[in-house]
DSSP file (Angstrom, degrees, kcal/mol; ACC not computed):
  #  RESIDUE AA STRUCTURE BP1 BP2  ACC     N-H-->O    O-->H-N    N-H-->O    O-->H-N    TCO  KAPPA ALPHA  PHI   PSI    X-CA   Y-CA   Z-CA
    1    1 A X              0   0    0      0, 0.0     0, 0.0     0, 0.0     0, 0.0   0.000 360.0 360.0 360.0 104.6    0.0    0.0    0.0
    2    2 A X        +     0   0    0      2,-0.0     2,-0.3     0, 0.0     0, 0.0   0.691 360.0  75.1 -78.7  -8.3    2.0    3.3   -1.3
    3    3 A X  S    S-     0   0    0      6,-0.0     2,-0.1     0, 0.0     3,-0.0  -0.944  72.1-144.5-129.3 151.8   -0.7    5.5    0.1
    4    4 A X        -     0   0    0     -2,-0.3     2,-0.4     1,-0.1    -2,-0.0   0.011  39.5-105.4 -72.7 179.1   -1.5    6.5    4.1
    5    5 A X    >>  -     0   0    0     -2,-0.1     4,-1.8     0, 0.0     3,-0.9  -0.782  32.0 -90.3 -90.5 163.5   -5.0    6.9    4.8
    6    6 A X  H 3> S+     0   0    0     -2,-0.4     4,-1.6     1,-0.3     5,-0.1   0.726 122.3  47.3 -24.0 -57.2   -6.8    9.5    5.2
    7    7 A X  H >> S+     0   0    0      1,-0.2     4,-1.5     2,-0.2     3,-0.9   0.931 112.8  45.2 -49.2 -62.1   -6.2    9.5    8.9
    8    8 A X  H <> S+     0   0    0     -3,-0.9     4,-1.4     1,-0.3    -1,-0.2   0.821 103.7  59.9 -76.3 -19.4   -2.9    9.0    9.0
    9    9 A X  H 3X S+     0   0    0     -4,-1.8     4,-0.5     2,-0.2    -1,-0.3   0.643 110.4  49.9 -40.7 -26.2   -2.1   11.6    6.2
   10   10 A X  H XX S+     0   0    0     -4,-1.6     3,-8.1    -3,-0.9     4,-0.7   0.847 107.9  59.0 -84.5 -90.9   -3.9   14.3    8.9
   11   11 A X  H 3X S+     0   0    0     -4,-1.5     4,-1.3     1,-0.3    -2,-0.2   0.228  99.4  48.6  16.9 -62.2   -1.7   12.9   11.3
   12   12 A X  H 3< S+     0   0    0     -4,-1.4    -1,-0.3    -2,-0.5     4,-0.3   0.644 109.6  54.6 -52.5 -48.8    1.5   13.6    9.8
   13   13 A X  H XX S+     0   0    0     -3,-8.1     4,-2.1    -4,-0.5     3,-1.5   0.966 103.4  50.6 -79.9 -45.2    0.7   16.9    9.2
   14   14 A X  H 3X S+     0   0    0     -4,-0.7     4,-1.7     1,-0.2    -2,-0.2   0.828 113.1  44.5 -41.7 -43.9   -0.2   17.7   12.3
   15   15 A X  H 3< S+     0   0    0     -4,-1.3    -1,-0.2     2,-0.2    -2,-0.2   0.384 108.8  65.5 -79.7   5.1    3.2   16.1   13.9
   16   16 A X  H <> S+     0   0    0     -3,-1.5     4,-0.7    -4,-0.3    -2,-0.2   0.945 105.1  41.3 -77.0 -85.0    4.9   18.0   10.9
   17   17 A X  H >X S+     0   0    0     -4,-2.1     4,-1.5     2,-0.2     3,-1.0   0.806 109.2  54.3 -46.1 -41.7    3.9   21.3   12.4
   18   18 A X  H 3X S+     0   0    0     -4,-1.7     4,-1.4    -5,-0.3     5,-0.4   0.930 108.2  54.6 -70.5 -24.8    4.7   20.4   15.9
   19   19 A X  H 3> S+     0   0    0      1,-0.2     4,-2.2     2,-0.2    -1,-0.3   0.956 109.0  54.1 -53.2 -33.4    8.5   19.5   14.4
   20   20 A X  H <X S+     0   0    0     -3,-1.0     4,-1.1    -4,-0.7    -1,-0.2   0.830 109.2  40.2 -95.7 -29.3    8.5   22.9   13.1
   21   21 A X  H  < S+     0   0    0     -4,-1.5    -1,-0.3     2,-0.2    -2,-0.2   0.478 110.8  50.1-108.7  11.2    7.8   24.8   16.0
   22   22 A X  H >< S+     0   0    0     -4,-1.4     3,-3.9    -5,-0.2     4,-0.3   0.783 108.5  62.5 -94.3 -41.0    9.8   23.2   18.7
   23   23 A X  H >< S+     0   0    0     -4,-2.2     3,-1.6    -5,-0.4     4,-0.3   0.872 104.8  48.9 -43.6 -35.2   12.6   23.7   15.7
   24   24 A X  T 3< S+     0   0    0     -4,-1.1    -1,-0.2     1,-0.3    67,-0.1   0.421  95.2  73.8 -86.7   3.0   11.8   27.4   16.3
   25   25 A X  T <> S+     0   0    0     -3,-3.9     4,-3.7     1,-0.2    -1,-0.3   0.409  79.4  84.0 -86.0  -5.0   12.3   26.8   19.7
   26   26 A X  H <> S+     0   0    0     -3,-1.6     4,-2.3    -4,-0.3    -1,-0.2   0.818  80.7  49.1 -47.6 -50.7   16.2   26.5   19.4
   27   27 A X  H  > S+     0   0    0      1,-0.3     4,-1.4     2,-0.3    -1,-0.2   0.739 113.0  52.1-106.6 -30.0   17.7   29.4   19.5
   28   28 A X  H >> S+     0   0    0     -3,-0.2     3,-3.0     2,-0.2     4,-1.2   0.996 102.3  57.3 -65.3 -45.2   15.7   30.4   22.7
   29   29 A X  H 3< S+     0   0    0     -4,-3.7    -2,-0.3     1,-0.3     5,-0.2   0.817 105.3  52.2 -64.2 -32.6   16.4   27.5   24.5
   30   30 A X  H >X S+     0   0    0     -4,-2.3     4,-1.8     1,-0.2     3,-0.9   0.904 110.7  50.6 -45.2 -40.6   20.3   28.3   24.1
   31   31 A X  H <X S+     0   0    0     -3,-3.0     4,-1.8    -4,-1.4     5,-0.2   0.980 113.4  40.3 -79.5 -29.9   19.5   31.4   25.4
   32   32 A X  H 3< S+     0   0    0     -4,-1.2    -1,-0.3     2,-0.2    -2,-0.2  -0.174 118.8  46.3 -63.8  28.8   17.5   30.2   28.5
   33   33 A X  H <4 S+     0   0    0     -3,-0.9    -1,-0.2    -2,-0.2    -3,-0.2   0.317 108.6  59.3-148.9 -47.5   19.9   27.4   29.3
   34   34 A X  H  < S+     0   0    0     -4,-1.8     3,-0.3    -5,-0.2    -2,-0.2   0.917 113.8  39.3 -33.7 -55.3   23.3   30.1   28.7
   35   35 A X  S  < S+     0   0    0     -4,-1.8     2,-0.5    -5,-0.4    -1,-0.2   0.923 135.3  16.8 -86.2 -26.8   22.0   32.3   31.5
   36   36 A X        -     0   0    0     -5,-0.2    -1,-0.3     1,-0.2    -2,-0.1  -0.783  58.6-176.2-150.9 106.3   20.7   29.2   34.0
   37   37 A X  S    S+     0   0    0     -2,-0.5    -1,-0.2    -3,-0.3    -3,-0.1   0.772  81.0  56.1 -59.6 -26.3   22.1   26.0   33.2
   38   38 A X  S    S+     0   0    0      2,-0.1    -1,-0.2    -5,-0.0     3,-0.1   0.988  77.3 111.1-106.6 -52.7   20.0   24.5   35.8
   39   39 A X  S    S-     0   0    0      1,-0.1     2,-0.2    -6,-0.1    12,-0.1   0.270  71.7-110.5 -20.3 126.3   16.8   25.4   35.0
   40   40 A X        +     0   0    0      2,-0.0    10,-1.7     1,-0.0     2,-0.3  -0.409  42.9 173.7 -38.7 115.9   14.2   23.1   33.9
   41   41 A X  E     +A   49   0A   0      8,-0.2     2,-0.5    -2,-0.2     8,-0.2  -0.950   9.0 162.3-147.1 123.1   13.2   23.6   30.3
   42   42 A X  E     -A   48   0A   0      6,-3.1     6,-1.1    -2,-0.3     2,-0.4  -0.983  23.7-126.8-152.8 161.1   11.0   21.7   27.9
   43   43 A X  E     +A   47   0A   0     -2,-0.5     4,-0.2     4,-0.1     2,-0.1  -0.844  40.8 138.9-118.8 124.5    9.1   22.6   24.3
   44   44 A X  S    S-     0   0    0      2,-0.7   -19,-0.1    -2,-0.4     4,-0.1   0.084  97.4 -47.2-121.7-130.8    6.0   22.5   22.8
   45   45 A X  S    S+     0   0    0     -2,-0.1    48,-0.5     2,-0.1     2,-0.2   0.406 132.9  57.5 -79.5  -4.4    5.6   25.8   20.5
   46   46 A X  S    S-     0   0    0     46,-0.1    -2,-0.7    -4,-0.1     2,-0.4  -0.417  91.1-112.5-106.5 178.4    7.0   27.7   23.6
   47   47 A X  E     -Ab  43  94A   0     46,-1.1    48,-4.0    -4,-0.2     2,-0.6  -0.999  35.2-161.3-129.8 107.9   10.0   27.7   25.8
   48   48 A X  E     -Ab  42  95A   0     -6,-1.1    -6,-3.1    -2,-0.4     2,-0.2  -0.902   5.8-165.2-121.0 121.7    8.6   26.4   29.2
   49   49 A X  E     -A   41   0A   0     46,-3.0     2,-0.3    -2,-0.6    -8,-0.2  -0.625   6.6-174.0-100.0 144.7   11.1   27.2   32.3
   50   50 A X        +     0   0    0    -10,-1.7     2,-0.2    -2,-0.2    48,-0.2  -0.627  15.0 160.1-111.5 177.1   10.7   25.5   35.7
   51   51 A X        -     0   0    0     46,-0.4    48,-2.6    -2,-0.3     2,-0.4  -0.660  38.5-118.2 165.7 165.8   12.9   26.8   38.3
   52   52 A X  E     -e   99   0B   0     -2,-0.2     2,-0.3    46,-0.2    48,-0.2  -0.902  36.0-179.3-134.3 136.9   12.5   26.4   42.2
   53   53 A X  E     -e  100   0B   0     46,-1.6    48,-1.1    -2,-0.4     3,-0.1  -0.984  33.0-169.3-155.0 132.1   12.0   29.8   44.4
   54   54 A X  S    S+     0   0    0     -2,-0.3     2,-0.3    46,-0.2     3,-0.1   0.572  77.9  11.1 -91.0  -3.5   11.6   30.6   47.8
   55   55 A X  S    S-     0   0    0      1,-0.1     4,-0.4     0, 0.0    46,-0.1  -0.879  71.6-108.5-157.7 165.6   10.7   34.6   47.2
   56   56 A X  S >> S+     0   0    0     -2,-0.3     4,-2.8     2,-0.2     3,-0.6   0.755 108.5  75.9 -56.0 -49.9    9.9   37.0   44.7
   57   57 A X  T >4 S+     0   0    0      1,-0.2     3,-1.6     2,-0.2     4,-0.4   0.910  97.6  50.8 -44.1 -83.1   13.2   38.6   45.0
   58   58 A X  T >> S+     0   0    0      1,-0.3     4,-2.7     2,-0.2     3,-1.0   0.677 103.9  54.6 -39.7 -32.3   14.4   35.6   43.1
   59   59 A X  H <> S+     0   0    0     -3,-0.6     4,-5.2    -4,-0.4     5,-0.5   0.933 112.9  47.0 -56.2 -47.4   11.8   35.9   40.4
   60   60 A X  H << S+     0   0    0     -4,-2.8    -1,-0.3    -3,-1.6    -2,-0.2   0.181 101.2  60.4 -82.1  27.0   13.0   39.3   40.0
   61   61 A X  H <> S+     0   0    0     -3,-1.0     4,-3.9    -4,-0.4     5,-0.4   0.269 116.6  36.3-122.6 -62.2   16.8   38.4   40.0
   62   62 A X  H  X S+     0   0    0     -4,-2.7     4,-1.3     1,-0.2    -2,-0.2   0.968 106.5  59.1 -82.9 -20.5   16.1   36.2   36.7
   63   63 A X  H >X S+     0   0    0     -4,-5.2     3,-2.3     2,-0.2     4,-1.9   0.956 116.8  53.6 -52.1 -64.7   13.1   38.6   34.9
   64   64 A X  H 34 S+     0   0    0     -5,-0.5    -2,-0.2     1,-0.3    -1,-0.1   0.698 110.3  36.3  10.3 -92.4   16.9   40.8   35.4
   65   65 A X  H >X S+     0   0    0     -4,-3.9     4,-2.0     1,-0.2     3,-0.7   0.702 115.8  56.3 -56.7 -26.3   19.2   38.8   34.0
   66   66 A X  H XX>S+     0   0    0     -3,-2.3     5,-1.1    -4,-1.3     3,-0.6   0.986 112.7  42.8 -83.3 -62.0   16.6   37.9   31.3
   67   67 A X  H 3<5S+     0   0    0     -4,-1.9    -1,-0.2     1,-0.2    -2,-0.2   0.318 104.7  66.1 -78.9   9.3   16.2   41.4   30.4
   68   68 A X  H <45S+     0   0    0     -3,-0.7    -1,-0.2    -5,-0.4    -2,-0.2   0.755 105.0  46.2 -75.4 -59.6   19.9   42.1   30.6
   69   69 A X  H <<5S-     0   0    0     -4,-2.0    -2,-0.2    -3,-0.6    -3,-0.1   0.576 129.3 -90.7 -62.9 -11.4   20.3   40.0   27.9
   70   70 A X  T  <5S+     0   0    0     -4,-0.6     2,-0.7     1,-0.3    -3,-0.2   0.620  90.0 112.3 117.8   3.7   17.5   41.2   25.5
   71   71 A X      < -     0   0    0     -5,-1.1    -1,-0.3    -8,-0.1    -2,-0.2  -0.984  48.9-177.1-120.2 101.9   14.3   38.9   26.6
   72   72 A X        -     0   0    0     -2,-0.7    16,-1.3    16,-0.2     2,-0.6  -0.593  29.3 -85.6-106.8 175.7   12.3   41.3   28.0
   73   73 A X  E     +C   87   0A   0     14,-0.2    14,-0.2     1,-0.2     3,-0.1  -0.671  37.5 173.4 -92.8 134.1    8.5   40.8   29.9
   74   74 A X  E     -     0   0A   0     12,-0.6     2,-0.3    -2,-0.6    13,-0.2   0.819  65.4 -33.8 -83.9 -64.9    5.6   40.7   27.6
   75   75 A X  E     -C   86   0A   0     11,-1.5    11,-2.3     2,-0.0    -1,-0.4  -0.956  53.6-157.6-171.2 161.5    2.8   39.8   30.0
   76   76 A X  E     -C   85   0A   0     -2,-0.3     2,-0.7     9,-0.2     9,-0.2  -0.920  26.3-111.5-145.7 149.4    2.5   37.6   33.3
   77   77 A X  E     -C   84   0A   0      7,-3.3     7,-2.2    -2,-0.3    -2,-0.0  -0.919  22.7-138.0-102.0 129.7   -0.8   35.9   34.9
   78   78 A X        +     0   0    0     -2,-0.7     2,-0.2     5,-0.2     5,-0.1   0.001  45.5 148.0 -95.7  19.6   -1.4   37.2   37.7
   79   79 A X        -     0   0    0      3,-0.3    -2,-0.1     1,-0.2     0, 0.0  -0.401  42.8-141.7 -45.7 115.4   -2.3   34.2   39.9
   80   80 A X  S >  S+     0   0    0     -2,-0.2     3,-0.7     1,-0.2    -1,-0.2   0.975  92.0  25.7 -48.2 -59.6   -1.5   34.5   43.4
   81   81 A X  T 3  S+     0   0    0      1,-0.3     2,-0.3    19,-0.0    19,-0.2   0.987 138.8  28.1 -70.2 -26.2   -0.2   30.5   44.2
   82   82 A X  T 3  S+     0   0    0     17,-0.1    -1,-0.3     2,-0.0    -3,-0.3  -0.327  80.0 172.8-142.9  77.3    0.7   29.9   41.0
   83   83 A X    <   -     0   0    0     -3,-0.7     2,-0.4    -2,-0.3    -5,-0.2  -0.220  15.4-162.2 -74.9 153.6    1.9   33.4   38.7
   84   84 A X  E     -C   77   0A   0     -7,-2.2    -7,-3.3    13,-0.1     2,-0.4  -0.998   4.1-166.6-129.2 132.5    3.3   32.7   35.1
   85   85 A X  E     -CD  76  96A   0     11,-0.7    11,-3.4    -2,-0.4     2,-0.4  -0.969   5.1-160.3-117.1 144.8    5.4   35.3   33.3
   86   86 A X  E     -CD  75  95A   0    -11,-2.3   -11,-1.5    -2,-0.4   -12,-0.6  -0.922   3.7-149.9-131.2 173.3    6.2   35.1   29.7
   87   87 A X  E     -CD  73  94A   0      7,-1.0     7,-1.8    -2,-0.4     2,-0.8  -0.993  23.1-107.6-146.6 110.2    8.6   36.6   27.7
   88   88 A X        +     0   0    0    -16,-1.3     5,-0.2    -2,-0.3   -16,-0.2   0.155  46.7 178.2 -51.0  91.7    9.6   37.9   24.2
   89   89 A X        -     0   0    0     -2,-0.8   -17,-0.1     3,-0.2   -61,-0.1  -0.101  46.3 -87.9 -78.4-167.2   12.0   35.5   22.9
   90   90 A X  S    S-     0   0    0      1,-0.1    -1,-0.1   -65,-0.1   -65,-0.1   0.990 112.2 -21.0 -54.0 -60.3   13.9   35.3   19.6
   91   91 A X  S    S+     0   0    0    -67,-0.1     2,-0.3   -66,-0.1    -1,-0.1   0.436 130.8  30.1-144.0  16.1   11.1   33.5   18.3
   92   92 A X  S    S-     0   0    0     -5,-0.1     2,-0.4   -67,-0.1    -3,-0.2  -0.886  88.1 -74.8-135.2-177.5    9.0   32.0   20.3
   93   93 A X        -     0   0    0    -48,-0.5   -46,-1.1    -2,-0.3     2,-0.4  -0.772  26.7-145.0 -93.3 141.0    7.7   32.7   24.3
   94   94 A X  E     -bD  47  87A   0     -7,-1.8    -7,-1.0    -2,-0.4     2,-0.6  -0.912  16.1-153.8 -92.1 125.0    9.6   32.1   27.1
   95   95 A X  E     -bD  48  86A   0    -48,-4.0   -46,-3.0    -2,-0.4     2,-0.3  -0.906   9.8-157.0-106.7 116.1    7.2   30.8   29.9
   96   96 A X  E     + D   0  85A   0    -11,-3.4   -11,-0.7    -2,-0.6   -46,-0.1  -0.788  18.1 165.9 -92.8 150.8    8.4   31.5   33.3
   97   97 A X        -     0   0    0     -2,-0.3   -46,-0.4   -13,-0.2   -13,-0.1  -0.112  20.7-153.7 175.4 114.6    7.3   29.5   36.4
   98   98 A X        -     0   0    0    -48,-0.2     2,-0.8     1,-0.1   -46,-0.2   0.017  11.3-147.9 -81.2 132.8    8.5   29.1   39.8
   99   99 A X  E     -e   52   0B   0    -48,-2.6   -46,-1.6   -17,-0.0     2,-0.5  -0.832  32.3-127.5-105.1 108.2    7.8   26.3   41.5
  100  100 A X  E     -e   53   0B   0     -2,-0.8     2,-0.6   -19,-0.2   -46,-0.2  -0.452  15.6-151.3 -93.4 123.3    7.5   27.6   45.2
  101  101 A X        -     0   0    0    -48,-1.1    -1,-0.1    -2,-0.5     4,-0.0  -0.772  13.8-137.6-102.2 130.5    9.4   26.2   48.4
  102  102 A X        -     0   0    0     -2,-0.6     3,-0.1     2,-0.1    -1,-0.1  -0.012  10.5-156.8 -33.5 141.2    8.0   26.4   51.4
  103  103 A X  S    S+     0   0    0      1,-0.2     2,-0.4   -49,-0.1    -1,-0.1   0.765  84.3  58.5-106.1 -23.1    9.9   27.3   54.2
  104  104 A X        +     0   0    0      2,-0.0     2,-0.4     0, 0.0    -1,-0.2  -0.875  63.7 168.2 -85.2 113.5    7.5   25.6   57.0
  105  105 A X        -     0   0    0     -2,-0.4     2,-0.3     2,-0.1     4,-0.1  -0.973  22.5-146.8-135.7 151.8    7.4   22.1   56.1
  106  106 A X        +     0   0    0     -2,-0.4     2,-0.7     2,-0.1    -2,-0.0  -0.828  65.9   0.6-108.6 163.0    5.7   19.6   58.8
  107  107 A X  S    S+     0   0    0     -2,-0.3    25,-1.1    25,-0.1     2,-0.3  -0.647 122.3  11.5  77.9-110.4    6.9   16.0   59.3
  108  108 A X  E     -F  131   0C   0     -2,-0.7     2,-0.4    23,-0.3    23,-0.2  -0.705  59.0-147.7 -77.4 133.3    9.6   15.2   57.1
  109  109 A X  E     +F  130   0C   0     21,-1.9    21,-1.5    -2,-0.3     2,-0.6  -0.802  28.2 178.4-107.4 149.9   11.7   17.3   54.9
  110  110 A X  E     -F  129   0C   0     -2,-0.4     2,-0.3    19,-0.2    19,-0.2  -0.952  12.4-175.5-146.9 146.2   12.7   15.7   51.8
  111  111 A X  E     -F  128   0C   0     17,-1.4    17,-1.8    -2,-0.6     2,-0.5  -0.985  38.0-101.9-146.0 173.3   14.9   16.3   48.1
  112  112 A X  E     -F  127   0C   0     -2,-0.3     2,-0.2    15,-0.2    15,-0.2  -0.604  34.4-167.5-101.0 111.7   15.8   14.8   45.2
  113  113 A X  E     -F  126   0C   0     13,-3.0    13,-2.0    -2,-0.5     2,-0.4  -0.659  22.8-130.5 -99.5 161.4   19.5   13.4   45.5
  114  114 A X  E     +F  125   0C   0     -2,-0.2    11,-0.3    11,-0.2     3,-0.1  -0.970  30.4 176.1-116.3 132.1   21.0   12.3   41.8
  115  115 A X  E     -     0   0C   0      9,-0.7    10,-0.2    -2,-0.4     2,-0.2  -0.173  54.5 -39.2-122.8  34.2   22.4    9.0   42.7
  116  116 A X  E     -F  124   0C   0      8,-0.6     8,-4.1     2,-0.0    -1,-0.4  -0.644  50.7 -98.4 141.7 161.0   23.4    8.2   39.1
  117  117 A X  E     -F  123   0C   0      6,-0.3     3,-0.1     1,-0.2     6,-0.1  -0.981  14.6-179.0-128.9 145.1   23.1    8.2   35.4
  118  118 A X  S    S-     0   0    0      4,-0.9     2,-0.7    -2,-0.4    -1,-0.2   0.783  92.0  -3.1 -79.2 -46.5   21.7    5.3   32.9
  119  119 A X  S >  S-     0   0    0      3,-0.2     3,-5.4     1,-0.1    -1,-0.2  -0.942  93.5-103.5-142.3 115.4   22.2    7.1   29.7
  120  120 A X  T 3  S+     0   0    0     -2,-0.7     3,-0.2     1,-0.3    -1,-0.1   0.681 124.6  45.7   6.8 -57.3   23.6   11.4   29.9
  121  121 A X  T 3  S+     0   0    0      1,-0.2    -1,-0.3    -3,-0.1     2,-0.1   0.413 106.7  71.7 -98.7  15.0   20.5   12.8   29.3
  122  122 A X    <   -     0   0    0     -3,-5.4    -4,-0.9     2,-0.0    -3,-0.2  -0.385  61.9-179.4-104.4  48.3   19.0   10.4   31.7
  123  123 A X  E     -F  117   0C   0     -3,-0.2     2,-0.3    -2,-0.1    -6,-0.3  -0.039  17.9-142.9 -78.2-174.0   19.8   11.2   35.1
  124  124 A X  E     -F  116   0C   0     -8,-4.1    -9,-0.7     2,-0.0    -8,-0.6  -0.854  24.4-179.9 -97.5 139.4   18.4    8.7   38.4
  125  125 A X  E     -F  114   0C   0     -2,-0.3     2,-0.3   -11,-0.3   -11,-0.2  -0.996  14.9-148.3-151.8 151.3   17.5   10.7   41.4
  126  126 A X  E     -F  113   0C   0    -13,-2.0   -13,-3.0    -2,-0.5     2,-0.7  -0.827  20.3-123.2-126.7 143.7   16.1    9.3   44.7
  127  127 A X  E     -F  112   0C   0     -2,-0.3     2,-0.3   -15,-0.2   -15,-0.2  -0.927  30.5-161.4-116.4 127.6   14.0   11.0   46.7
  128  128 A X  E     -F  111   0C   0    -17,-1.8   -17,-1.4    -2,-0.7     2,-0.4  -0.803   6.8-171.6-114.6 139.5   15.4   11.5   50.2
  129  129 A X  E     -F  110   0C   0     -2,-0.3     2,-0.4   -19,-0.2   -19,-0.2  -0.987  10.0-167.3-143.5 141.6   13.5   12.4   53.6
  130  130 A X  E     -F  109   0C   0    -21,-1.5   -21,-1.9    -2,-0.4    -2,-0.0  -0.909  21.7-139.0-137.3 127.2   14.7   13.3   57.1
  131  131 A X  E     -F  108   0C   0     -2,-0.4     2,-0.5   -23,-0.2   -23,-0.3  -0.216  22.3-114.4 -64.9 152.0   12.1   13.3   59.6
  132  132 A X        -     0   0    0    -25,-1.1     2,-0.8     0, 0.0    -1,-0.1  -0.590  28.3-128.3 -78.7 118.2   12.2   16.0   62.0
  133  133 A X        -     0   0    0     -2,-0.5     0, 0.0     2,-0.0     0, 0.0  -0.651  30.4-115.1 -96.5 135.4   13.0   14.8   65.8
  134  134 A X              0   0    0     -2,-0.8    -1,-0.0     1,-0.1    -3,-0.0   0.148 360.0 360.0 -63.3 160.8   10.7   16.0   68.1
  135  135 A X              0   0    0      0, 0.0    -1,-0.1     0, 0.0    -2,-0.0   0.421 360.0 360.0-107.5 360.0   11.7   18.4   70.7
């Protein structure tokens, strides 16, 4: 059979387009990954940042830097627990959003230790807790 069907012909195109615009996502994600290596980053037609923050002052430490460089703020949602800002990028938005740590935590406190890699872009991390001993 030399022809898709119908279905899959849609199909195709559709994963065609999404190739095209994570391709257009390059050139930000070099610049978001240049200014914070560590940051969390993954691509749909956007450039979507994680990053872990205990304050606002930090949010405003990286809008900074970001706008030091040329990436300046476009518009932000203005949800208290959970605010998003995005950002004019080369060519696509940059989506900021801070994933916010607590400073009161009850029981156990726990983080993610990297106990190893299977494959580079793979690392293993273990999720570690130490209970709090009572007073």
């Amino acid at each position: 059979m030399s022809e898709y069907p119908e279905e899959v012909k849609e199909s195709i195109q559709k994963l065609e387009a999404q190739i095209n615009d994570a391709k257009n996502t390059a050139e930000d994600v070099v610049v978001v990954k240049n200014l914070f290596p560590e940051m969390f980053v993954w691509v749909d037609k956007d450039v979507n940042c994680y990053f872990t923050a205990k304050s606002m002052n930090e949010v405003k430490s990286i809008l900074k830097t970001f706008a030091k460089a040329g990436v300046m703020l476009d518009h932000f949602n203005t949800n208290e627990s959970s605010p998003v800002w995005y950002l004019k990028g080369n060519k696509t938005t940059i989506r900021l959003q801070p994933n916010w740590l607590s400073e009161k935590t009850e029981g156990a406190t726990c983080r993610l230790v990297k106990i190893g890699e299977e494959v580079i872009t793979y690392p293993k991390y273990k999720l570690i807790c130490d209970k709090e001993e009572e007073l």
